[in-house]
C-alpha positions as CSV (number, residue, x, y, z in Angstrom):
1,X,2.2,-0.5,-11.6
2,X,5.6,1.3,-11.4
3,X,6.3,-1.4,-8.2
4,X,5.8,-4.2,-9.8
5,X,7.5,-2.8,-13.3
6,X,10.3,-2.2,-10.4
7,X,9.7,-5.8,-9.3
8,X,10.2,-7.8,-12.5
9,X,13.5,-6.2,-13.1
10,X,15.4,-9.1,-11.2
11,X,14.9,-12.5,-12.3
12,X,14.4,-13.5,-8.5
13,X,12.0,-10.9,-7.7
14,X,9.8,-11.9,-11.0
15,X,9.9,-15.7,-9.2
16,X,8.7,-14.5,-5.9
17,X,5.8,-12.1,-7.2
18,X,4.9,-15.0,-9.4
19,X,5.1,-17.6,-6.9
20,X,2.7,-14.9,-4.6
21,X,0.3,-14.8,-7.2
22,X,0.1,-18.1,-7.4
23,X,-0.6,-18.5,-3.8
24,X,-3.5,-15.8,-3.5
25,X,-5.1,-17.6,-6.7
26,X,-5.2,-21.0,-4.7
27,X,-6.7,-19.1,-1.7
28,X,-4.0,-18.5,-0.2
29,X,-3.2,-15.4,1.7
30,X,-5.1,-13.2,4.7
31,X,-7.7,-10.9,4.4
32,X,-7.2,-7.8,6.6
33,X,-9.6,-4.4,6.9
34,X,-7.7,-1.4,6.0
35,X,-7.0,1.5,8.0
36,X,-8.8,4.9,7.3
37,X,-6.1,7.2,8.4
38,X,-6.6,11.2,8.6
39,X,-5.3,12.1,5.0
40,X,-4.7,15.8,6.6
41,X,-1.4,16.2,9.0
42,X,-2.4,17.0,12.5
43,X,-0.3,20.3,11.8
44,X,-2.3,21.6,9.3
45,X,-5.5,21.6,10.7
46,X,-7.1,25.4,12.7
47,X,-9.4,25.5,15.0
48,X,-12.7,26.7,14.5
49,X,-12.2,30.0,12.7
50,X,-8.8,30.4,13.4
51,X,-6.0,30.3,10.8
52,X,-3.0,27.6,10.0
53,X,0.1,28.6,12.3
């Protein structure tokens, strides 16, 4: 919510999230599968018994 409060500030940024809108609510717009990433930093993780560096 903070991003689109963010958004609405400027007159022309309110037009083109409303125009977007509009577009997704006549069909518009792709559907895409999101990407699971590894929420835990590749540095962070031990290995079996070990501890973090």
């Amino acid at each position: 919510m903070k991003e689109t409060a963010h958004l609405l500030r400027s007159a022309e940024n309110t037009s083109r999230l409303l125009a977007s809108i509009e577009r997704l609510e006549k069909g518009g717009g792709t559907v895409r599968e999101l990407v699971d990433r590894d929420p835990e930093p590749a540095s962070t993780k031990t290995p079996e018994g070990g501890t973090p560096s």
